[in-house]
One Martini backbone bead per residue (centre of mass of N, CA, C, O) as a GRO file, in nm:
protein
  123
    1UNK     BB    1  10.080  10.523   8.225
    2UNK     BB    2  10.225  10.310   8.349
    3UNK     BB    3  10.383   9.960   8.283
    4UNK     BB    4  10.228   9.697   8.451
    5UNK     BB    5  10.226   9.437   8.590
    6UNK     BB    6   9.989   9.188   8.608
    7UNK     BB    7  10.076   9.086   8.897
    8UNK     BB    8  10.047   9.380   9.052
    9UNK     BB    9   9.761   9.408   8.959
   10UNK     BB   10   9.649   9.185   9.092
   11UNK     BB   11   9.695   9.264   9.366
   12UNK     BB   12   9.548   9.525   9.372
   13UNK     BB   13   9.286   9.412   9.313
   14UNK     BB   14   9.280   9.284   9.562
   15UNK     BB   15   9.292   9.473   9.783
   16UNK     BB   16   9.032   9.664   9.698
   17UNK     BB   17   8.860   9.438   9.819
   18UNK     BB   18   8.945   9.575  10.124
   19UNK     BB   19   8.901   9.847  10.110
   20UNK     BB   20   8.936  10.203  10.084
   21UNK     BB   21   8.828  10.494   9.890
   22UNK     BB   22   8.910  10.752   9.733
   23UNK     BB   23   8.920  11.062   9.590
   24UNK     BB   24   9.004  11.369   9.524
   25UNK     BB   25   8.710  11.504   9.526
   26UNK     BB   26   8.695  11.411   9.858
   27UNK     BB   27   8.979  11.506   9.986
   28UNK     BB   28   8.982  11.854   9.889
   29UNK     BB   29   8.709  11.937  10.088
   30UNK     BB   30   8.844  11.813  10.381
   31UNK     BB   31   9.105  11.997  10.351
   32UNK     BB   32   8.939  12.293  10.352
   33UNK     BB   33   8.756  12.210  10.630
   34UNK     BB   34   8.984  12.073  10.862
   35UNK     BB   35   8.971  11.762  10.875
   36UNK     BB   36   9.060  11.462  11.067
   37UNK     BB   37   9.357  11.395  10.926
   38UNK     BB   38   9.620  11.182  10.784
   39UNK     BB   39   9.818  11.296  10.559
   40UNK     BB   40  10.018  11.004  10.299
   41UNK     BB   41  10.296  10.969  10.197
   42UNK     BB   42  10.363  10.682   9.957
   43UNK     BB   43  10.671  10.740   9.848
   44UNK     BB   44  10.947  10.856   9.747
   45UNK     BB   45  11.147  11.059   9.848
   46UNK     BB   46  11.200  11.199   9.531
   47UNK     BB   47  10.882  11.256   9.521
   48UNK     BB   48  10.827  11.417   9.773
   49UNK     BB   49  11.041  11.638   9.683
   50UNK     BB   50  10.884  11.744   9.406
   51UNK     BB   51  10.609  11.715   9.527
   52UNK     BB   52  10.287  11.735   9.714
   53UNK     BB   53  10.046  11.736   9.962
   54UNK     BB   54   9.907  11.969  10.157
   55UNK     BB   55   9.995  11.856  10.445
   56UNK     BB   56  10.197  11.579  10.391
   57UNK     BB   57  10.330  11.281  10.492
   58UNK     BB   58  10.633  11.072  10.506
   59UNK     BB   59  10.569  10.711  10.407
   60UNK     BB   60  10.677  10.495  10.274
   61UNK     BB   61  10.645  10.199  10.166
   62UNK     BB   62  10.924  10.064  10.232
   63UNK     BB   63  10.862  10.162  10.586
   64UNK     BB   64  10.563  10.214  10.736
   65UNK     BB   65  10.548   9.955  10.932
   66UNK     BB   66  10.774  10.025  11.068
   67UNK     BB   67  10.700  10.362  11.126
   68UNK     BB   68  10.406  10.412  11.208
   69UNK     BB   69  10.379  10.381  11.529
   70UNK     BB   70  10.544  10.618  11.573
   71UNK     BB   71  10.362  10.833  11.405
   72UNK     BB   72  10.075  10.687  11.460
   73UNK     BB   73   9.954  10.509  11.717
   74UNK     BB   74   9.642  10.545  11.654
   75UNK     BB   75   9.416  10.313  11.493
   76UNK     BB   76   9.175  10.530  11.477
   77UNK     BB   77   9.305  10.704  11.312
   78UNK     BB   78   9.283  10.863  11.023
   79UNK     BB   79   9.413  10.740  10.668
   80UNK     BB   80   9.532  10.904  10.395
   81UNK     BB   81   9.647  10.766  10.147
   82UNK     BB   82   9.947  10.839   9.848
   83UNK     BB   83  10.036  10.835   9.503
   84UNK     BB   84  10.060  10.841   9.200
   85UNK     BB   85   9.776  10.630   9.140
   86UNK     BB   86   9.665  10.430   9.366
   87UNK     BB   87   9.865  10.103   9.389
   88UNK     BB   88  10.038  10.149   9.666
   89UNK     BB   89   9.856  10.259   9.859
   90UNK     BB   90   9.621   9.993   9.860
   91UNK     BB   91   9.878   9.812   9.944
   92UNK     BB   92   9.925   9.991  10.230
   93UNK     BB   93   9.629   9.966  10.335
   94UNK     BB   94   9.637   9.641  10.376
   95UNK     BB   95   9.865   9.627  10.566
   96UNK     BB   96   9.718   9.852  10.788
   97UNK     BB   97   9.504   9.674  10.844
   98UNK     BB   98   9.673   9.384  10.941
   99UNK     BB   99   9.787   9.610  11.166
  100UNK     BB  100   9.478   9.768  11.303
  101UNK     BB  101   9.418   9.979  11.116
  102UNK     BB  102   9.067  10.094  11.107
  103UNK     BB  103   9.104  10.408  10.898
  104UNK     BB  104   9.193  10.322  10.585
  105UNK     BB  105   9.267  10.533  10.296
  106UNK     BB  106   9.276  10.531   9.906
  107UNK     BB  107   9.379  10.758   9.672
  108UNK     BB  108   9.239  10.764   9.403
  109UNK     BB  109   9.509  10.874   9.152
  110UNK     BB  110   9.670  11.049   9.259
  111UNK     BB  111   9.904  11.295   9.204
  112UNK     BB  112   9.809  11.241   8.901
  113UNK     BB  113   9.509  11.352   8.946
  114UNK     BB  114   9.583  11.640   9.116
  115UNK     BB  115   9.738  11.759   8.879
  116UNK     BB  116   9.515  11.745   8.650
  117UNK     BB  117   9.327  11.939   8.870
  118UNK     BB  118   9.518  12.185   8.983
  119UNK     BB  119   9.587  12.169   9.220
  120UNK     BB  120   9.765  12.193   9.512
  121UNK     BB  121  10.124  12.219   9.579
  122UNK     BB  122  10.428  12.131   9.786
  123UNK     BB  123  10.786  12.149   9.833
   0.00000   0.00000   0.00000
């Protein structure tokens, strides 16, 4: 795991307790089951590019709120968010739900959690 400073992991912590979280063993059998959500890959584009998760959509954190109203419009739309290991994920989903967006979950573990569970991924 990276080494993150103590003042990020504290940010970490206050917005997870007013968020949703799954896991990755949530989220896997409802992509298999074909339920309907938006899977967001919010890493940098050079992250997305190296490999993401099947049918996820990029929109980094550096520009999400910038651009989710034209990618996603409808605030009642289920999104999951996902990044390398689930703080980035949760401080955006913090984010969209400031702005409305009312079913915004972060997938706790990130795709370094679905690559070690050797899930399949795409380029």
């Amino acid at each position: 795991m990276p080494d993150h400073s103590s003042r990020f992991l504290d940010l970490v912590d206050e917005a997870r307790k007013g968020i949703r979280e799954a896991t990755i063993d949530d989220v896997k059998p409802r992509m298999e089951r074909g339920d309907s959500f938006v899977l967001v890959d919010v890493r940098e584009e050079s992250e997305y590019a190296a490999g993401h998760l099947p049918g996820a959509v990029h929109l980094s954190k550096g520009v999400i709120e910038r651009d989710i109203e034209r990618a996603i419009p409808d605030p009642d739309v289920e999104i999951i968010l996902y990044c390398g290991g689930g703080f980035r994920s949760a401080l955006t989903a913090e984010s969209l739900m400031k702005m409305g967006y009312r079913n915004v979950i972060s997938m706790d573990g990130g795709i370094r959690a679905w690559r070690e569970a050797g899930y399949p991924l795409e380029m």
